[in-house]
C-alpha positions as CSV (number, residue, x, y, z in Angstrom):
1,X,138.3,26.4,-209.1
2,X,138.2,29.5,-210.7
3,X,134.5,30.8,-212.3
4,X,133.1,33.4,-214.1
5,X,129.5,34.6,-213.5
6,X,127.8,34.6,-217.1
7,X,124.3,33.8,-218.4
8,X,123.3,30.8,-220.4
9,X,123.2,32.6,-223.4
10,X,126.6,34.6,-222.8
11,X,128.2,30.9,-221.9
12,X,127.1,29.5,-225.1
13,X,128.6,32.5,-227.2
14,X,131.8,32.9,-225.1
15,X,132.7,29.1,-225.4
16,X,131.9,28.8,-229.3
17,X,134.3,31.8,-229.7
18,X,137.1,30.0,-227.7
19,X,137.3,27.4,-230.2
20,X,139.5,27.0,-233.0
21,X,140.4,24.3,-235.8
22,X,143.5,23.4,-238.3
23,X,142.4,24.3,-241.9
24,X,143.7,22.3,-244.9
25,X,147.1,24.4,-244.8
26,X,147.8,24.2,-241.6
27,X,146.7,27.3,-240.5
28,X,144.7,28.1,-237.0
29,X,140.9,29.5,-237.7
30,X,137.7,30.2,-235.6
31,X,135.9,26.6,-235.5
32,X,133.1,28.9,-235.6
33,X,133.8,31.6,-237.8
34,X,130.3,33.0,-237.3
35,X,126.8,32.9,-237.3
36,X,123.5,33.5,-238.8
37,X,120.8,34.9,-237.1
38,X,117.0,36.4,-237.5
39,X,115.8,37.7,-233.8
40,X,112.6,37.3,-232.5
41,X,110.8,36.2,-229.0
42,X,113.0,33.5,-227.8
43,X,116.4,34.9,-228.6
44,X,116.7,38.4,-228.9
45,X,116.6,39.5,-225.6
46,X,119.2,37.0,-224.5
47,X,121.2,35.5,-226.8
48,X,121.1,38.0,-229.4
49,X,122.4,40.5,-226.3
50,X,125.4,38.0,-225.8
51,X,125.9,38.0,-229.4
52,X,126.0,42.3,-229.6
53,X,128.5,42.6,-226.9
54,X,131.0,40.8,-229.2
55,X,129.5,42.0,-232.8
56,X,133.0,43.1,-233.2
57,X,134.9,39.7,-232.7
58,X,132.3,37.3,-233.3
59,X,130.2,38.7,-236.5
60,X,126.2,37.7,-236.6
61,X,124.9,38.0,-240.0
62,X,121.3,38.6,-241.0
63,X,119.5,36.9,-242.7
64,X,115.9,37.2,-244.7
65,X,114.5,33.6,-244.0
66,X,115.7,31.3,-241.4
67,X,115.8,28.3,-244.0
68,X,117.7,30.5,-246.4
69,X,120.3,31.3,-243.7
70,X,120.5,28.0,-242.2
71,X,121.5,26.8,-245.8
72,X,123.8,29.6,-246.3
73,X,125.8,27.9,-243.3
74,X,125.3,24.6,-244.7
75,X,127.1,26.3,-248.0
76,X,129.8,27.5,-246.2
77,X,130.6,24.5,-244.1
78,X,131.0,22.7,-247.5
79,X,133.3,24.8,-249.3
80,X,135.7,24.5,-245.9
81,X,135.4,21.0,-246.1
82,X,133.9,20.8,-242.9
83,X,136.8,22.1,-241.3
84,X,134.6,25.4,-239.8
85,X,131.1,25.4,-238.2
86,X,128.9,28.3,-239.1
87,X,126.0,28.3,-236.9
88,X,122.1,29.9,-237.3
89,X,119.8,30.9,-234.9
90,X,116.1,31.5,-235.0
91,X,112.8,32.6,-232.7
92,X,110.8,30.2,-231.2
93,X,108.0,28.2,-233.4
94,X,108.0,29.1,-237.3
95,X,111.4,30.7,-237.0
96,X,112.9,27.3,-235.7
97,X,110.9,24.6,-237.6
98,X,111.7,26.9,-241.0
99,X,115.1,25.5,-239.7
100,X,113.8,21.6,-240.4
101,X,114.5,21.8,-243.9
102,X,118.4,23.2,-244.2
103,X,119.4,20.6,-241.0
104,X,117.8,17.8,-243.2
105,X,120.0,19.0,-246.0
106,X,123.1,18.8,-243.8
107,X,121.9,15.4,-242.4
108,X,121.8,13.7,-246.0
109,X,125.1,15.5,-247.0
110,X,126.9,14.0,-243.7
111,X,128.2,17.8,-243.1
112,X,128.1,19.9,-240.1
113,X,125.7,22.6,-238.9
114,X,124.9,24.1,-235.5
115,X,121.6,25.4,-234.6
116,X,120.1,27.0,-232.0
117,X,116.4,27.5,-231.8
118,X,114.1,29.4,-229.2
119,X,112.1,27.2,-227.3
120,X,109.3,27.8,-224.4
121,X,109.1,28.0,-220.5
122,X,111.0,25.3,-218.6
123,X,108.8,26.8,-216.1
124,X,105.6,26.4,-218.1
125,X,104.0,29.1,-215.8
126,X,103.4,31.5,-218.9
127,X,102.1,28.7,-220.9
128,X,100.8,28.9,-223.6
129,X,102.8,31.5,-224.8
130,X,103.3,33.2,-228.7
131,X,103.9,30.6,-231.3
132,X,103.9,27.6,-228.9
133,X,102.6,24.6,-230.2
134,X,100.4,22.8,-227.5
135,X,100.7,18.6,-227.4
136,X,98.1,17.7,-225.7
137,X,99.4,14.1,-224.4
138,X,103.4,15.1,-223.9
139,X,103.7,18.7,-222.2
140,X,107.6,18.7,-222.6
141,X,107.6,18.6,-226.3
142,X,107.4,21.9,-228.4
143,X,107.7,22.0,-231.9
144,X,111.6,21.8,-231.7
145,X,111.1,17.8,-231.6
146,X,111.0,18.3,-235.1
147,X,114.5,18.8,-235.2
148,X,115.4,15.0,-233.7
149,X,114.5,12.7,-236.7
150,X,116.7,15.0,-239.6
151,X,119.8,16.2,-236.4
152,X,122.9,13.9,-235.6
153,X,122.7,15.1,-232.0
154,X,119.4,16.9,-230.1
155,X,119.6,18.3,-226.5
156,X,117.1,21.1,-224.8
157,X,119.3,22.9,-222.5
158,X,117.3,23.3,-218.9
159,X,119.6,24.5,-216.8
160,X,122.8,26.2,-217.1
161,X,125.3,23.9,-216.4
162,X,124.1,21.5,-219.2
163,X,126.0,23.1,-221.4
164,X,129.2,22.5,-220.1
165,X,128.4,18.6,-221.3
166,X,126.0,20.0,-224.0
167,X,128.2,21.6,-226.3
168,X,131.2,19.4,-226.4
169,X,129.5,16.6,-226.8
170,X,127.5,18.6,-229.7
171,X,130.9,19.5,-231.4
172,X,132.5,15.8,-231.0
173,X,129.3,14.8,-232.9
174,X,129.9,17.3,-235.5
175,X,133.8,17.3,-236.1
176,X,133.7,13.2,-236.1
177,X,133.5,11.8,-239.7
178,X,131.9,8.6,-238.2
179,X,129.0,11.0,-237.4
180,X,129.2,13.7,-238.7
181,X,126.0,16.0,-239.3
182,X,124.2,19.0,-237.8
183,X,123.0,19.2,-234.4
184,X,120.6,21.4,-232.6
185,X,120.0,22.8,-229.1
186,X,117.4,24.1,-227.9
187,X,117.3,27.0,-225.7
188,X,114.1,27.8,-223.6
189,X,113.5,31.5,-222.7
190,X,114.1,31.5,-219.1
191,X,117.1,29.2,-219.3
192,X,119.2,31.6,-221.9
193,X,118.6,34.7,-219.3
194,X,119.9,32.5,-216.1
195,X,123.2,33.1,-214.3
196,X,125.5,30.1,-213.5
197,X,129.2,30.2,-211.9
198,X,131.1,28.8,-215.1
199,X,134.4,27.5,-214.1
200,X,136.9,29.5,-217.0
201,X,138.5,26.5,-218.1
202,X,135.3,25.7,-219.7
203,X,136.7,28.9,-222.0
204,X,140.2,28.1,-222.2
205,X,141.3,28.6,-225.9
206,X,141.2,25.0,-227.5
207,X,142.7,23.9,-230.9
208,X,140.7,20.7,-232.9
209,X,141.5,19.0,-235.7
210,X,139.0,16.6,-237.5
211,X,140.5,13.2,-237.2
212,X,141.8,10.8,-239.8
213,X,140.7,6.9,-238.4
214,X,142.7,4.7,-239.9
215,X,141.4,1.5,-241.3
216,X,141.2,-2.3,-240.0
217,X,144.5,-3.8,-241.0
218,X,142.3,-7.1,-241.7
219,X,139.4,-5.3,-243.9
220,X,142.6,-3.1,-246.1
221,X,144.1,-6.6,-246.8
222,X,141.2,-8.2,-248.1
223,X,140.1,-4.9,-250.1
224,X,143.7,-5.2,-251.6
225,X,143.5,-8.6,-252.1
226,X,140.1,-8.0,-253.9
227,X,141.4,-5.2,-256.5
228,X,144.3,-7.2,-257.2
229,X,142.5,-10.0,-258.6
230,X,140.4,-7.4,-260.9
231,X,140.2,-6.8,-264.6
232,X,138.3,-4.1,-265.3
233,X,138.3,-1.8,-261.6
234,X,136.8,1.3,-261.0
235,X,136.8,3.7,-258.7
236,X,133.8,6.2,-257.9
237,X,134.5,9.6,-256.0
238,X,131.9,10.3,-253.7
239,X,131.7,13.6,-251.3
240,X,133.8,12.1,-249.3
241,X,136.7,12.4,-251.1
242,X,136.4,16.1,-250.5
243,X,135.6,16.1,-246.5
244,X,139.2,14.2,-246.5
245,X,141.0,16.6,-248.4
246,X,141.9,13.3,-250.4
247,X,142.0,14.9,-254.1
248,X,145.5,14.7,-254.9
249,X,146.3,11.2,-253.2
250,X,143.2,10.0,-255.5
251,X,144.7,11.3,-259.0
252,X,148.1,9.7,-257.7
253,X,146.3,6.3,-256.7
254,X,144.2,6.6,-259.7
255,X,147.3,7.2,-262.3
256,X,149.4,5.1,-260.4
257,X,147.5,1.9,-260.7
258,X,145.9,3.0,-263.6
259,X,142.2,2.4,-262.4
260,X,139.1,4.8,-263.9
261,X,137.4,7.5,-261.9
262,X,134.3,8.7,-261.9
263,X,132.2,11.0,-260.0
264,X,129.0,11.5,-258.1
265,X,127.3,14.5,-257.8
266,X,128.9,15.4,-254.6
267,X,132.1,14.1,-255.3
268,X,132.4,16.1,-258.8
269,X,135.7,18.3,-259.5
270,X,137.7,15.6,-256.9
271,X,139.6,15.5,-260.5
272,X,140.4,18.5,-262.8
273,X,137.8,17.5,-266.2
274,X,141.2,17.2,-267.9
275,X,142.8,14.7,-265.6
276,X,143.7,11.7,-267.5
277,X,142.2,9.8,-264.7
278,X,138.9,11.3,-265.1
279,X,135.7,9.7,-267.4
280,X,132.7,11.5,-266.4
281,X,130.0,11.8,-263.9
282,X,128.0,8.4,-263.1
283,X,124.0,7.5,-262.6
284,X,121.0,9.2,-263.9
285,X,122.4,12.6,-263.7
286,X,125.6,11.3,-265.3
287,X,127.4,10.1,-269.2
288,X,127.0,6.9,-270.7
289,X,130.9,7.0,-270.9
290,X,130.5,6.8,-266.9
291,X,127.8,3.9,-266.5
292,X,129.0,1.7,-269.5
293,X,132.1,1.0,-267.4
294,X,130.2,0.5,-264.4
295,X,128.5,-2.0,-266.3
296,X,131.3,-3.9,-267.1
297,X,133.2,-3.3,-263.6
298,X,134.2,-6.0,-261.4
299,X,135.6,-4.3,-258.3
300,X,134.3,-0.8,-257.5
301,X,135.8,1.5,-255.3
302,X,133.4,3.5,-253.6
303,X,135.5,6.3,-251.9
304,X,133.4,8.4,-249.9
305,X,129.9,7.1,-251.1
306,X,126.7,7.1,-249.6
307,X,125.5,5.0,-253.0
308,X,122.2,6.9,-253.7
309,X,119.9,5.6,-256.1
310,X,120.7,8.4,-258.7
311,X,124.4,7.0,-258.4
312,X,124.0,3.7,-258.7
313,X,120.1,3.8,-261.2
314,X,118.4,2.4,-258.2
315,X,120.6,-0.6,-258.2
316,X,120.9,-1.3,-261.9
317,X,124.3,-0.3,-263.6
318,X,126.6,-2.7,-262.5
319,X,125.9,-5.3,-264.9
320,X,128.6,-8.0,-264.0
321,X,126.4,-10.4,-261.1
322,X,129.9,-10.9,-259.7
323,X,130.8,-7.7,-259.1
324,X,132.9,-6.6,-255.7
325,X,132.0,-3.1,-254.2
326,X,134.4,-2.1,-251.7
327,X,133.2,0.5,-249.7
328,X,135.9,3.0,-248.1
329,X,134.0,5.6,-246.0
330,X,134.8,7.1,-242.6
331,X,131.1,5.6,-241.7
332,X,130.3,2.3,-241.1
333,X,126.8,2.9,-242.2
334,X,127.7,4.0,-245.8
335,X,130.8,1.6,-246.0
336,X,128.4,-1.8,-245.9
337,X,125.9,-0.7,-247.5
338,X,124.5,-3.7,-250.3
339,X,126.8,-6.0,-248.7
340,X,129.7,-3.8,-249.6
341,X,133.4,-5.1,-248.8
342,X,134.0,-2.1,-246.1
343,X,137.3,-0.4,-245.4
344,X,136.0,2.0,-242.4
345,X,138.4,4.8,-242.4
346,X,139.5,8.2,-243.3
347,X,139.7,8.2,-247.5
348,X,143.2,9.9,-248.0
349,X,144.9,7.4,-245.1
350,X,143.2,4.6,-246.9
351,X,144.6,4.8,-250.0
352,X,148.0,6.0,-248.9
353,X,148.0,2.4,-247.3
354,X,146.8,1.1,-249.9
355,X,148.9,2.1,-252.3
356,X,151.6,0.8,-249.9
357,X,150.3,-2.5,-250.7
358,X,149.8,-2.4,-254.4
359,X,153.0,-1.6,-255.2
360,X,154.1,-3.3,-259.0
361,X,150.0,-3.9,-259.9
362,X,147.7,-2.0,-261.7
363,X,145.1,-2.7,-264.0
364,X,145.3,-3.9,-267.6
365,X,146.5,-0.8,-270.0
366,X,143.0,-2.2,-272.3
367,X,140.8,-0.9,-269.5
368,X,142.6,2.7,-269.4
369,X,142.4,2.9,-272.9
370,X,138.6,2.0,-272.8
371,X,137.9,4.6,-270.5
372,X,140.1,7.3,-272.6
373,X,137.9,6.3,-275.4
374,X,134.8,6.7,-273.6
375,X,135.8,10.0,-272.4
376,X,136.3,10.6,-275.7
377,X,132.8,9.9,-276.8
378,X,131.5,12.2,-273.7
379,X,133.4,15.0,-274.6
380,X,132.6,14.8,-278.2
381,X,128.9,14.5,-276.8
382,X,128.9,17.5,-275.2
383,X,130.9,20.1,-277.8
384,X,127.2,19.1,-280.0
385,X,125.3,20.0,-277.8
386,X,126.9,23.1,-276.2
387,X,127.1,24.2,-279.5
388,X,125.0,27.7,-280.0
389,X,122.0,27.0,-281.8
390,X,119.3,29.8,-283.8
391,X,116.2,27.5,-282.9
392,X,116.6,27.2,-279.4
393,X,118.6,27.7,-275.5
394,X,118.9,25.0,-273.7
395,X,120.5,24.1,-270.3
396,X,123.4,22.8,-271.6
397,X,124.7,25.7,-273.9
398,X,124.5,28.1,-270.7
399,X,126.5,25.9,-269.1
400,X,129.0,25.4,-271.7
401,X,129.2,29.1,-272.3
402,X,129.7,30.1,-268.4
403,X,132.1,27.2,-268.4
404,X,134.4,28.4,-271.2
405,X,135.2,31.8,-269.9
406,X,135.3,30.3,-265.9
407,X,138.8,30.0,-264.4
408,X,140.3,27.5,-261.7
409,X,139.2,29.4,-259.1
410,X,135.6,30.3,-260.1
411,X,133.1,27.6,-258.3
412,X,129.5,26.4,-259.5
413,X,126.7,26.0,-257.6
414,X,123.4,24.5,-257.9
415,X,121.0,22.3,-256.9
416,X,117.6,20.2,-257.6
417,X,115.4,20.8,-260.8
418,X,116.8,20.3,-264.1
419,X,120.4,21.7,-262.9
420,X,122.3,18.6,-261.5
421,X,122.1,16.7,-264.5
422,X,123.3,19.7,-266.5
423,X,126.3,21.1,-264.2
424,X,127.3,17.3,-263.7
425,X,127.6,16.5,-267.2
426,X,128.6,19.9,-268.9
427,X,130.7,21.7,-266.3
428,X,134.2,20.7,-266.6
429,X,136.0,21.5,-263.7
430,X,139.0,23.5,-264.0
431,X,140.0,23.6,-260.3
432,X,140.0,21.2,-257.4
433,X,136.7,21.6,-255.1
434,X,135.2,24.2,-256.9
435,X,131.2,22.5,-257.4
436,X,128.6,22.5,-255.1
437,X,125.4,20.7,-256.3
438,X,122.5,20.1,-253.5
439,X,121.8,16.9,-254.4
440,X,121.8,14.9,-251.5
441,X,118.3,16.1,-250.6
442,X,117.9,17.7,-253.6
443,X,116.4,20.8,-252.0
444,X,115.0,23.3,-254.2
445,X,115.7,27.4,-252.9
446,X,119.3,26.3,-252.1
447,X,120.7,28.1,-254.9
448,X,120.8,31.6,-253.9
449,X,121.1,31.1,-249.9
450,X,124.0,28.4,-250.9
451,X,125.6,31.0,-253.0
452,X,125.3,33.3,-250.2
453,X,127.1,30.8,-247.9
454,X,129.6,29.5,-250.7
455,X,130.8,33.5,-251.4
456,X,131.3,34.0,-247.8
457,X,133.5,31.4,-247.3
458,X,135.6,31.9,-251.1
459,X,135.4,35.2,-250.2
460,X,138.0,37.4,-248.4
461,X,138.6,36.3,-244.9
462,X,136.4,33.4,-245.6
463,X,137.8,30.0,-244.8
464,X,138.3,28.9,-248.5
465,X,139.6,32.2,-249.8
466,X,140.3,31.5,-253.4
467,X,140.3,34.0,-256.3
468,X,137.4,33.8,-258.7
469,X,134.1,34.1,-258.6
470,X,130.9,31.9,-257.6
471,X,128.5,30.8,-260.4
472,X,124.8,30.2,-259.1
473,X,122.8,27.8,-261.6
474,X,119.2,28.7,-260.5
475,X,115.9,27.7,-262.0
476,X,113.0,30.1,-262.1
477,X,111.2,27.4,-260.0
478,X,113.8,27.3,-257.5
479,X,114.1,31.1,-257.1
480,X,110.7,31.7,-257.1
481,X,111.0,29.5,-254.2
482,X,113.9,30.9,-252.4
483,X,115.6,34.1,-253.5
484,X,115.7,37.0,-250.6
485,X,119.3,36.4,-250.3
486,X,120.6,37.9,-253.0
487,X,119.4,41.1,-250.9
488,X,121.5,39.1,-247.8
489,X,124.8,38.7,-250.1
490,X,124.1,42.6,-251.6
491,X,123.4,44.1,-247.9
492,X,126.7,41.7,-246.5
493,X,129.2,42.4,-249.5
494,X,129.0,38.8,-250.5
495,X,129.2,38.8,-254.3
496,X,127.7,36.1,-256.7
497,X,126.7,35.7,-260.0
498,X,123.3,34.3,-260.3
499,X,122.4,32.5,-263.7
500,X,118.4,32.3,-263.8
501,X,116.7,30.2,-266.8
502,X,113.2,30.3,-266.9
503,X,111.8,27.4,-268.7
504,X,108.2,28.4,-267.5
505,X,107.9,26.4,-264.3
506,X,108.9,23.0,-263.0
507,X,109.8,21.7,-266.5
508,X,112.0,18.7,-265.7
509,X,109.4,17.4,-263.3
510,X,107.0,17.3,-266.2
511,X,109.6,15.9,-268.2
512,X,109.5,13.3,-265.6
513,X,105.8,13.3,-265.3
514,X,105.4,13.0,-269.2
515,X,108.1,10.7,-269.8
516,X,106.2,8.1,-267.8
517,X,103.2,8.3,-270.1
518,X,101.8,10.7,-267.7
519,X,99.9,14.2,-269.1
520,X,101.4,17.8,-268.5
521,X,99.7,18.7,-265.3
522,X,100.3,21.6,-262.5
523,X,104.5,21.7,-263.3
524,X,104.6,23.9,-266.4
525,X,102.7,27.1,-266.2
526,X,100.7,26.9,-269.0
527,X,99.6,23.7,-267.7
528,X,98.4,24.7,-263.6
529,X,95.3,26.4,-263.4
530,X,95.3,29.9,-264.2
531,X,93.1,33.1,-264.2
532,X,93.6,34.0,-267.8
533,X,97.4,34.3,-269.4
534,X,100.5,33.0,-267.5
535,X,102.2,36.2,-266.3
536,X,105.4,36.6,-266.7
537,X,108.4,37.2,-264.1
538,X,110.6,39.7,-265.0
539,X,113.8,38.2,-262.7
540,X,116.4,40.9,-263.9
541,X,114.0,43.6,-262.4
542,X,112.9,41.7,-259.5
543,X,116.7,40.8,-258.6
544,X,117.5,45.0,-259.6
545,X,115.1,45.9,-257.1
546,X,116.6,44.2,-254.3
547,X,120.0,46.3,-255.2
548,X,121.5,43.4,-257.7
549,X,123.3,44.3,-261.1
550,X,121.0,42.3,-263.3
551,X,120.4,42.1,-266.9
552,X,118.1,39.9,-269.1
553,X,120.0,38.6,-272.1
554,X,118.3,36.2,-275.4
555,X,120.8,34.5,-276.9
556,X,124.3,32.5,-275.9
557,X,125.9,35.3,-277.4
558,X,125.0,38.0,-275.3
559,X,124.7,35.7,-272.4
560,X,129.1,35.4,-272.6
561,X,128.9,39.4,-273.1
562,X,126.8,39.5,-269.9
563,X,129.4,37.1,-268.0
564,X,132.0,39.6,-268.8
565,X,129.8,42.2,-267.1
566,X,129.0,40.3,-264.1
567,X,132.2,39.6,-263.5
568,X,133.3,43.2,-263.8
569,X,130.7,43.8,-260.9
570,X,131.5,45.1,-257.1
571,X,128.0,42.9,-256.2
572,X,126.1,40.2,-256.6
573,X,124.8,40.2,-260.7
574,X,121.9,38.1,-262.3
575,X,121.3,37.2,-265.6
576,X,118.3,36.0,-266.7
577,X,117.2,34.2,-269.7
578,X,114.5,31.9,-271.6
579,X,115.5,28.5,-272.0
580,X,114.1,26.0,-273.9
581,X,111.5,23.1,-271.5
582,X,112.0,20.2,-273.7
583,X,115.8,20.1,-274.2
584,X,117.9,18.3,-272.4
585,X,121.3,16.4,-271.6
586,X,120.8,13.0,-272.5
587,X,122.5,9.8,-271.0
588,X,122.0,8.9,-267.2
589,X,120.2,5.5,-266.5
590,X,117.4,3.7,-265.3
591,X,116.0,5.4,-262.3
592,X,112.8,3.4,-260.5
593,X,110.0,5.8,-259.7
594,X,106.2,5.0,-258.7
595,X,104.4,4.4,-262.0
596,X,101.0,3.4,-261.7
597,X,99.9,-0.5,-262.1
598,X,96.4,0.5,-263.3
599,X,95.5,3.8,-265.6
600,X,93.2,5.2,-268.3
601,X,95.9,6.3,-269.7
602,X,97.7,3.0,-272.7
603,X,101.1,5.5,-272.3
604,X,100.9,5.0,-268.7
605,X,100.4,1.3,-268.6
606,X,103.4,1.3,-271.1
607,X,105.7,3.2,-268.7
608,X,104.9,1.0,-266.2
609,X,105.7,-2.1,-267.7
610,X,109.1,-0.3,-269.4
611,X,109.4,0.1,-265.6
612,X,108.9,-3.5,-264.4
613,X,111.8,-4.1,-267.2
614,X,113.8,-1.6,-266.1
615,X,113.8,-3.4,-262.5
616,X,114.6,-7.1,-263.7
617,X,118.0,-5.6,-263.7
618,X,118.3,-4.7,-259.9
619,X,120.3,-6.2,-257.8
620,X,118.6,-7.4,-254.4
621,X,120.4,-8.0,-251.2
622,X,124.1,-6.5,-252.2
């Protein structure tokens, strides 16, 4: 057997750059087409040395904040469709549990992400060293347990060799749709620096392709059996949809048999806005046009779905007590969930085969025309209020104005706060996979390090290379938050256009907090304890010193005027811009939150009997 002499760290690096995958088109790419890194004790004399002697073939960007540039990669990952891994690696202690937070994001969303994190001495003998975190009762654990509850796979590499089973079995977890989700490895500091006798085939070059399962013949036959017998069917595009590359075979199922689609938040722009197909968003951050025909539903399609409360209102829009979910999803997990009918298996196989069985049916032409009609009433909806209005700016003109001059290859990208409920309802895609809401964990600070990730991977060379530009919805909650990488996408030649509103604080929190009889406390500004006057945040000059192209604009007017500019750009650009605290997209659904059986407050004993109303319309035990 042949070997090759290398250290730990140099193994890891060699084999990740040996590794390629099958893109949408066919085309060969680097599985790992990069990664992001911030040095420190624990991996910058080792595996940030075996990342240098191949800076020119394998390319480490910096980052400002290891969150930040963990999410970047989680950004990426998601506009390739989870057909490319981009990796992050931090320092040992803060710089690996800062981590936590971006590998819980790509646990909710089911999506790939590679981490590597410094850990301590295997060999304990320099214990306790810089940033170790002692447990008292369990000497092998450092701070990198973290990691195991919010990873899909955890190892702590503690000799060499482990990483010849390590890191395949890492990668299997990651590229499986069954399980896929981030994984982490931890690296202690005397393992990365020690020499092993690799054998090279452990390097040999080595093509992958994310597989396609194919469903139970026995569990397609009764969801066809099921849909045939329906009335008024529906079918609800989840995320999924998008990891299978499955758009196109969904607008032909969808047209073909004449069944209603709507979207969650991850599964948005699965249809062009225009798409006859198409209704609307569904849940609490989607239209009534959306939710009325889930009430009335009596077989649901749930492609791709993990059926979060916010997409189904905690369990209360299908109205219809006999109605059939059918739950088609690469995951077992997510395809039973409520007592679902499941079809496990890869979306775009599942309703080719499908469609192979329901040939001559579709639904009755009353139901398309009812879902035309409540399209209708959505759109209609939404030219009101996008409409430019003198007294105030609200939410959903700025995203009606950056909508009208976007193009089919210009994305938009948000997440948490008052966004998702905005984008989903008022952003009309005009492109196939071109939105990106956070919304499976709803983490705020994604915007900007997502819009990082997203422009690197649009971008030129990236694995989504489209034309157009990426749109970053932020909040000035959020980027007060999170917003160093707008110097990361200036300093890297990643461009972006970065849409701050400033509402004064965390208004759709207190919109929350006050719409369940609650008072305005510690979310708005004016309303947390203060020193004297709220200060305000200039965001065009804060984004300008960090290199930006920024301008603050005042109306919608000069906002479309400052699009124009932004667009004309070589780098990143933010606009900035008041918006109104108390305006907002109407429609959604019941959502069940904590409200408080006992209170001072009459409003708040109100709410909470609203509430216990709300709930009678759950369904239990689905």
């Amino acid at each position: 057997m042949q070997t090759i002499r290398l250290t730990t760290a140099q193994a890891i690096v060699r084999w990740m750059m040996a590794q390629t995958t099958t893109l949408d088109e066919g085309t060969e790419a680097p599985l790992f087409p990069g990664i992001y890194g911030i040095f420190g004790h624990g991996n910058v004399t080792c595996l940030g040395h075996a990342l240098e002697e191949v800076k020119d073939q394998f390319p480490t960007w910096r980052g400002q904040n290891e969150q930040g540039m963990a999410l970047a990669a989680v950004a990426y990952n998601k506009a390739v469709k989870a057909r490319q891994i981009m990796a992050a690696t931090s320092s040992v202690g803060p710089g690996a549990t800062n981590m936590v937070t971006a590998a819980a994001v790509a646990s909710a969303n089911r999506l790939p992400l590679l981490l590597f994190g410094g850990d301590t001495f295997v060999s304990r003998i320099p214990d306790p060293v810089l940033q170790q975190v002692e447990n008292f009762g369990e000497p092998s654990a450092t701070v990198n347990d973290a990691f195991k509850p919010v990873t899909k796979f955890w190892d702590r590499i503690t000799h060499p060799a482990q990483i010849v089973q390590s890191l395949p079995a890492a990668l299997t977890t990651m590229l499986d749709p069954a399980t896929r989700g981030p994984a982490f490895i931890g690296l202690p500091q005397d393992v990365q620096a020690m020499a092993f006798n690799y054998p090279e085939q452990f390097f040999a070059p080595t093509r992958h392709e994310v597989p396609r399962p194919r469903p139970d013949r026995s569990e397609i036959v009764a969801a066809v059996g099921a849909l045939k017998q329906a009335r008024k069917p529906l079918i609800i595009a989840g995320g999924g949809v998008h990891y299978s590359a499955a758009e196109a075979t969904l607008l032909e199922f969808a047209s073909t048999h004449r069944i209603p689609v709507v979207e969650t938040v991850a599964g948005k722009s699965s249809l062009l806005g225009d798409d006859e197909a198409y209704v609307g968003p569904i849940g609490v951050t989607g239209s009534e046009a959306a939710n009325n025909l889930a009430a009335e539903s009596d077989v649901v399609l749930a492609i791709g779905c993990r059926l979060q409360d916010f997409t189904t209102g905690s369990w209360t829009i299908f109205k219809n007590q006999d109605t059939i979910i059918v739950g088609i999803n690469a995951t077992r997990f997510d395809a039973i969930k409520h007592q679902s009918l499941p079809v496990v298996g890869d979306a775009r196989e599942t309703l080719r085969e499908m469609m192979g069985m329901l040939d001559g049916w579709s639904a009755p032409e009353s139901w398309w025309d009812q879902a035309a009609s409540e399209k209708a009433g959505f759109r209609d909806y939404l030219d009101q209020i996008g409409a430019a209005s003198s007294e105030v700016v609200s939410y959903a003109q700025v995203v009606r104005a950056v909508n009208d001059q976007a193009g089919p290859g210009d994305v938009c990208l948000a997440a948490a706060g008052g966004f998702p409920g905005e984008v989903n309802n008022g952003w009309w895609a005009k492109g196939i996979s071109t939105f990106d809401c956070e919304y499976g964990y709803s983490c705020m600070g994604y915007e900007t390090a997502g819009g990082w990730g997203a422009a690197m991977a649009y971008g030129p060379g990236g694995g989504a290379e489209r034309e157009g530009d990426v749109f970053v919805f932020v909040g000035d909650g959020s980027y007060l938050m999170m917003n160093s990488d707008l110097y990361s996408s200036v300093l890297s030649g990643h461009k972006m256009i970065v849409i701050v509103c400033d509402n004064g604080g965390f208004a759709v929190i207190n919109r929350l907090q006050t719409g369940q009889g609650g008072k305005p406390f510690n979310n708005l500004l004016a309303d947390c304890r203060l020193s004297g006057d709220v200060t305000e945040v200039d965001f065009a000059a804060h984004a300008a010193a960090m290199g930006c192209g920024s301008e603050t604009v005042s109306s919608i007017d000069e906002l479309g005027s400052a699009v124009s500019r932004a667009r004309a750009s070589d780098k990143t650009y933010v606009i900035a811009m008041k918006v109104d605290p108390y305006t907002w997209t109407e429609g959604g659904s019941f959502w069940e939150v904590g409200v408080p059986e006992v209170s001072s407050l009459e409003t708040v004993t109100q709410a909470r009997a609203e509430m216990d109303k709300g709930k009678s319309d759950q369904r239990i035990g689905w």
